[in-house]
C-alpha positions in Angstrom: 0.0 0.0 0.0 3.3 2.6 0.9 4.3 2.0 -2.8 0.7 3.1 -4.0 0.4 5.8 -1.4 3.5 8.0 -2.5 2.7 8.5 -5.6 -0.7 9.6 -4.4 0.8 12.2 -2.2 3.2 13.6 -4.3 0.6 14.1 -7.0 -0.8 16.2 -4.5 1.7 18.1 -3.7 2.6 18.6 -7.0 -0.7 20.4 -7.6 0.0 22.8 -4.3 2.9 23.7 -6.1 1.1 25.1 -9.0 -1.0 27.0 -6.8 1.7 28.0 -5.3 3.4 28.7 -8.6 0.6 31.0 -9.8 -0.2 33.1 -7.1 3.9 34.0 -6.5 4.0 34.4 -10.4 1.2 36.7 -10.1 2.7 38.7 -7.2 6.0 38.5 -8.5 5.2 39.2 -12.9 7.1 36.3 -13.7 6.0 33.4 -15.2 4.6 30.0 -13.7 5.7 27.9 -16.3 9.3 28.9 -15.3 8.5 28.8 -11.8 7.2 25.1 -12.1 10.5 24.2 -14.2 13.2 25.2 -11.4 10.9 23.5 -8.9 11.1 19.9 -11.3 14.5 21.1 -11.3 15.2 21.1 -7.6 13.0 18.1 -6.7 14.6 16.2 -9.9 17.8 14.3 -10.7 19.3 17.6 -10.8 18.6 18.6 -7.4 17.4 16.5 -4.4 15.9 13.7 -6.5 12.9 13.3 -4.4 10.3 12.1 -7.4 9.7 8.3 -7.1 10.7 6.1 -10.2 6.8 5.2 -10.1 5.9 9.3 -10.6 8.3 10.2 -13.5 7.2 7.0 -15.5 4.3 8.2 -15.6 5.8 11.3 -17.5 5.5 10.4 -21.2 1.8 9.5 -20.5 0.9 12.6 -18.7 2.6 14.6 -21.1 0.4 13.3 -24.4 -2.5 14.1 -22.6 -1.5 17.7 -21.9 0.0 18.4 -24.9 -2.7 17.0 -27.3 -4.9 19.3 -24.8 -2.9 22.3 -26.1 -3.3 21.3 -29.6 -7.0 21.3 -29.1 -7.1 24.6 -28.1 -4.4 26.0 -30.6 -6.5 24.2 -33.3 -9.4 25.9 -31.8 -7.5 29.4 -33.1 -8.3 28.4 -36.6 -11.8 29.5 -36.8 -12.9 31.3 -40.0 -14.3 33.7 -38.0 -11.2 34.7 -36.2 -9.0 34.4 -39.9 -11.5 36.7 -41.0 -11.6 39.4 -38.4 -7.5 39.3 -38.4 -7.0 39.1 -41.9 -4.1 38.7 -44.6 -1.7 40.0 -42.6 -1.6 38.1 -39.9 -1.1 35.1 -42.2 0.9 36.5 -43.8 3.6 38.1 -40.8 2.8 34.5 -38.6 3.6 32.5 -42.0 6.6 35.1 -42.6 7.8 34.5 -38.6 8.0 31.1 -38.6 9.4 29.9 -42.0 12.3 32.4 -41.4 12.9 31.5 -37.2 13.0 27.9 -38.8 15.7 28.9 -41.7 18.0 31.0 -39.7 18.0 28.9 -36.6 18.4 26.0 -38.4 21.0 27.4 -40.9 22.9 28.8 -38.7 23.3 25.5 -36.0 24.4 23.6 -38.8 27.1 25.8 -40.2 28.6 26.4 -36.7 28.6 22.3 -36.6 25.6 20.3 -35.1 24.5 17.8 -37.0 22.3 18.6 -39.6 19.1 16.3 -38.0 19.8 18.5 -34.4 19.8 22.0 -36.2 16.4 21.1 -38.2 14.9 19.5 -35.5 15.6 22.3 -33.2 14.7 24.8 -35.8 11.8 23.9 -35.6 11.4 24.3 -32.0 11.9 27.6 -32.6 9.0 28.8 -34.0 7.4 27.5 -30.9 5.8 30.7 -28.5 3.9 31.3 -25.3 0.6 33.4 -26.8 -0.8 33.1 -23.0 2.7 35.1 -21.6 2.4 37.4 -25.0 -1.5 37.4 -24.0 -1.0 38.7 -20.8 1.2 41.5 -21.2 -0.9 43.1 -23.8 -3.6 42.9 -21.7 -1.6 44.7 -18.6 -0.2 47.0 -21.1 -4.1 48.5 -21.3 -3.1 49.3 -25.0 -5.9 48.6 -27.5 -4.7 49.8 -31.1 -4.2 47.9 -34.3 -0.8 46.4 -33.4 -1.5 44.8 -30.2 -5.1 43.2 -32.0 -3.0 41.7 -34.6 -0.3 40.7 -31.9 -3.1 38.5 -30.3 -3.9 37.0 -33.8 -0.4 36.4 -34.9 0.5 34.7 -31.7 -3.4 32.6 -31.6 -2.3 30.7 -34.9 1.8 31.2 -34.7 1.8 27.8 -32.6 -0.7 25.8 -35.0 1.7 27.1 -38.2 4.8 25.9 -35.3 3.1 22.3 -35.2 2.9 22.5 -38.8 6.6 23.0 -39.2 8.1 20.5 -36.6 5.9 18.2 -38.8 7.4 19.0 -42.2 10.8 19.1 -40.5 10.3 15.3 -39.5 9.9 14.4 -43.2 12.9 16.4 -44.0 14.7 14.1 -41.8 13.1 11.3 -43.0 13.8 11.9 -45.9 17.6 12.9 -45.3 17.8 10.0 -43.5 15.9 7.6 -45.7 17.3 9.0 -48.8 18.6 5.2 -50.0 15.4 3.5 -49.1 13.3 4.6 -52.2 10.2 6.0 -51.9 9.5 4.9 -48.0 10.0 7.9 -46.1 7.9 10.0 -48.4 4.9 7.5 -48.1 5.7 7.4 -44.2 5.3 11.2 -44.5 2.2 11.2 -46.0 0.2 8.8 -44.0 1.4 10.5 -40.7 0.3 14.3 -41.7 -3.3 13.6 -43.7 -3.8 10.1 -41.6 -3.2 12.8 -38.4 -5.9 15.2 -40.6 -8.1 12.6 -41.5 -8.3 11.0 -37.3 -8.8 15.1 -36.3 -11.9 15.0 -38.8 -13.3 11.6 -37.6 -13.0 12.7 -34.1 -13.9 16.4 -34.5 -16.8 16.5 -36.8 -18.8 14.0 -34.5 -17.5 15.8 -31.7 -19.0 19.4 -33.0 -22.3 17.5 -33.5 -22.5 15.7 -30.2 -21.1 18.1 -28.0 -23.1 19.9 -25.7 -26.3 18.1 -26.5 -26.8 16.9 -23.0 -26.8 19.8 -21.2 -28.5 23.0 -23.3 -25.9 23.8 -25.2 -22.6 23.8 -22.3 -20.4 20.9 -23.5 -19.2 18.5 -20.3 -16.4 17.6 -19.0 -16.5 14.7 -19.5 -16.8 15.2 -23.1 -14.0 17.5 -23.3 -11.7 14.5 -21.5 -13.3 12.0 -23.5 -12.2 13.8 -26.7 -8.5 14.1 -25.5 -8.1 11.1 -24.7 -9.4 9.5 -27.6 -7.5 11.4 -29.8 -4.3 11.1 -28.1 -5.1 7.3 -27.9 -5.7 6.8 -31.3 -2.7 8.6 -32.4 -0.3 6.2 -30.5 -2.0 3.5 -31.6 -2.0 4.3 -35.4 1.4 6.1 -35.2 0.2 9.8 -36.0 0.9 12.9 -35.0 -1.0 13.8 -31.5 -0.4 17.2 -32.0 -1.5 17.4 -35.9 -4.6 15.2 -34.9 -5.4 17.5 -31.9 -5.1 20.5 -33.5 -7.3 19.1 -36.5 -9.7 18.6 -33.8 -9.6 21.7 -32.4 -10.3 23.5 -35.8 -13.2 21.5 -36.9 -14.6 21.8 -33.7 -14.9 25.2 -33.8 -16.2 25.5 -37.4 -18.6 23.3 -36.7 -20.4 23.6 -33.3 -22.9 25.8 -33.9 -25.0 25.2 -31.4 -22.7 26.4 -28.3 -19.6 28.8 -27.8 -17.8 27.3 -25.4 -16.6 24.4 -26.6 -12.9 24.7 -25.6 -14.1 25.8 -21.8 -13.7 22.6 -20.6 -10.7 21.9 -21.9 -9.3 25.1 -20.3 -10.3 24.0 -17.1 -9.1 20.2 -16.7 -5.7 21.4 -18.8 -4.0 22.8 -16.1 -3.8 20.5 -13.6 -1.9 17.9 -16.2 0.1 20.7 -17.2 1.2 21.3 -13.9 2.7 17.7 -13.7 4.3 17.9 -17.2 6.2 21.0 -16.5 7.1 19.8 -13.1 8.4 16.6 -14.6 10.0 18.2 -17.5 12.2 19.9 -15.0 12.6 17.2 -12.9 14.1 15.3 -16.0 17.2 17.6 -17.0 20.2 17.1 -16.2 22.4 20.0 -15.5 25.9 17.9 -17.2 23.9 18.0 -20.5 22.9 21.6 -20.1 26.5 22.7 -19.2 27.7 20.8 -22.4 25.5 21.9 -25.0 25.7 25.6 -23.0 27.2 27.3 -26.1 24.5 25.3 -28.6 21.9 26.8 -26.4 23.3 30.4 -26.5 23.5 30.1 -29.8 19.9 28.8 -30.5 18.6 32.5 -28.1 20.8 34.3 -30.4 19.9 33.0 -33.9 15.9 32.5 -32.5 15.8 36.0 -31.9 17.2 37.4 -34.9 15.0 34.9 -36.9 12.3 36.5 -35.1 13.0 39.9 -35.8 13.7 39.2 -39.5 10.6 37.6 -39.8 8.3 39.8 -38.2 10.3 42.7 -40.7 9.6 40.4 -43.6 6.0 39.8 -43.3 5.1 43.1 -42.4 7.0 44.5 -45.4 4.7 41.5 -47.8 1.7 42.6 -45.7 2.5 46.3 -46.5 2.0 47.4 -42.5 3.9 50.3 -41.2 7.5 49.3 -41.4 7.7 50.1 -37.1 5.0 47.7 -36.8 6.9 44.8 -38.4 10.1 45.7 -36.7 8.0 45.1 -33.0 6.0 41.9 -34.0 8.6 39.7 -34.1 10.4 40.9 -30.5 6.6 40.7 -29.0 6.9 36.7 -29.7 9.8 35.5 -28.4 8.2 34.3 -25.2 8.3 30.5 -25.4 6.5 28.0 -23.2 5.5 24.3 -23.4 4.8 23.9 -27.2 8.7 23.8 -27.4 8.9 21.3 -24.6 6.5 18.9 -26.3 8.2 19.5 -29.9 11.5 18.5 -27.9 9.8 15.5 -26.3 8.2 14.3 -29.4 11.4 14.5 -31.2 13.4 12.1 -28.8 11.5 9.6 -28.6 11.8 9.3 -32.7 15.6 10.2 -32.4 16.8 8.9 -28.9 20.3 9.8 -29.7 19.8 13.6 -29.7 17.3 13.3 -26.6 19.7 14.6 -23.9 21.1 17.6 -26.1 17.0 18.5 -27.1 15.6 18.3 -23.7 18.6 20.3 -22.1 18.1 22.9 -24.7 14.6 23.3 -25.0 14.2 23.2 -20.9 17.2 25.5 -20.4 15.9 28.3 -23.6 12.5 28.3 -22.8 13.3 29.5 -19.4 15.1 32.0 -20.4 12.6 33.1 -22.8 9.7 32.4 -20.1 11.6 35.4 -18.2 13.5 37.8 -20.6 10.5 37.3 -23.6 7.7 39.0 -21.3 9.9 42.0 -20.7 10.9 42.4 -24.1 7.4 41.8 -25.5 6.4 44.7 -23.0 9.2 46.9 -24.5 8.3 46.5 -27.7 4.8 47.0 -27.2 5.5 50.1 -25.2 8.0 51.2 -27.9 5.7 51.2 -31.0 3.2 53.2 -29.1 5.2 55.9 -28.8 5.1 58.7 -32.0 7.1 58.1 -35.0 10.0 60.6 -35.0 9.3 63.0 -37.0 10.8 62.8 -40.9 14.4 64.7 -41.5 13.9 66.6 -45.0 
């Protein structure tokens, strides 16, 4: 019964120490996220290693669950009445953001010497951002004009357009690494991205239909959870992509349901507490060696991330004809980077175990950093661009 009865516990704890996590990130304007990393890191393998062998198995599990969650409610984003409202250019600057963040970063990590599978994969992690830390400073900014409204579109879809890329960039590698095996790792391609499309459309259009039916229009819990699941299920079992799938979900769902507006509520609500655990346990699973060696990888990931940002926010305000001050902010007001990179750095070590301790060191040990400096800088620019233009010289 002891053996049972820890695990129990520490769950609970666990969940105190999100509480805990929010109300000091709150008090203190920094994020939780980063808060419940260094607290996996001190209970971890890093620190006092106080997380049973029972509890962190559990990790890859918990960490499908939460991160199909998210996909959900990224793919949720997609809605044709939000594409509407925010337009051509924010596809355009979010397409423009993420296609160049994965060039440069990419680019760059293999010419100063990674391997050329590492510097795509974490390219691709790149494009990966926080919209709720991006969300949240707008909001305490108090500024309503027509950068910040298409800062909350660009970073609503950047994510789903991030999933998107981490998924091409796995057939790149397939294909790099499959390039004597005929036609195999294009076909493996394939069935992975449209079989993920085709499981989010046999989930989500029932789903839109059934939803909410059994309570006046408020979809349950229990359907929310039972939609998750399945879909994260059923993706293991027929070896697609849980995030693809989920986010599929998520946009059909949206489209679809008619008949209620909340459908994503519940999700919201049950999401946090797995999140807790998978941020928790993410910390609790680096090891501070790998970090120390791959130290001048990760610096040079921030660096390269950044200017890939900046460059692509420039170039797809310049294609989307916005003021040229505008597309110099947008990408600095996205570099906060949360649990999306995590995932992508999960999911991409368990399909290339021999780059797992260099990915999870790097994406643990950046998106810190960018959970704490990517707030501040979002606020600067956002605080910057509403300031006047200078007036012309002539």
């Amino acid at each position: 019964m002891q053996d049972q009865a820890v695990p129990l516990i520490v769950f609970g704890l666990l969940f105190f120490a999100g509480l805990a996590a929010d109300r000091i990130g709150r008090r203190l304007h920094l994020p939780r996220v980063t808060l419940l990393l260094g607290f996996g890191l001190l209970v971890g393998r890093a620190g006092f290693d106080l997380l049973p062998e029972t509890l962190t198995g559990l990790y890859p599990v918990i960490a499908v669950v939460a991160l199909t969650a998210v996909a959900v409610l990224l793919g949720s984003a997609l809605s044709l009445q939000n594409l509407r409202e925010h337009g051509r250019v924010v596809l355009v600057i979010s397409l423009a953001v993420v296609l160049i963040t994965q060039l440069v970063v990419s680019a760059a990590l293999w010419a100063i010497g990674l391997p050329v599978v590492l510097a795509i994969l974490l390219g691709a992690m790149a494009t990966a951002t926080d919209p709720a830390a991006t969300y949240d400073v707008v909001e305490q900014s108090g500024k309503d004009t027509s950068f910040t409204r298409t800062l909350k579109g660009l970073v609503a879809i950047d994510d789903a357009w991030g999933l998107l890329a981490f998924s091409l960039a796995l057939v790149v590698i397939d294909l790099i690494l499959g390039s004597g095996s005929g036609s195999a790792p294009i076909a493996n391609a394939v069935y992975e991205i449209f079989g993920s499309i085709a499981l989010g459309c046999a989930i989500g259009i029932p789903g839109a239909y059934l939803t909410g039916r059994l309570s006046d229009g408020e979809p349950l819990r229990i359907e929310a959870l039972g939609i998750v699941f399945l879909t994260a299920g059923l993706a293991l079992m027929l070896e697609l992509s849980y995030l693809i799938a989920g986010m599929t979900v998520g946009a059909v769902i949206v489209n679809l349901a008619h008949h209620h507006t909340r459908a994503f509520h519940e999700i919201r609500n049950f999401e946090w507490p797995f999140m807790i655990i998978f941020f928790v346990l993410a910390g609790a699973t680096l090891v501070l060696s790998d970090l120390a060696t791959f130290g001048l990888a990760g610096l040079a990931y921030a660096i390269f991330r950044i200017a890939g940002r900046i460059l692509g926010g420039l170039a797809g305000g310049i294609i989307a004809q916005t003021p040229r001050r505008d597309g110099t902010y947008y990408g600095a007001a996205m570099l906060p980077q949360a649990g999306v990179a995590i995932g992508m750095a999960l999911a991409a070590s368990e399909r290339f175990p021999e780059f797992a301790p260099s990915l999870m060191a790097l994406a643990i040990g950046t998106t810190a950093a960018f959970e704490l400096i990517g707030p501040i800088v979002a606020a600067m620019a956002i605080a910057a661009q509403s300031k006047p233009a200078p007036p012309k010289r002539t």
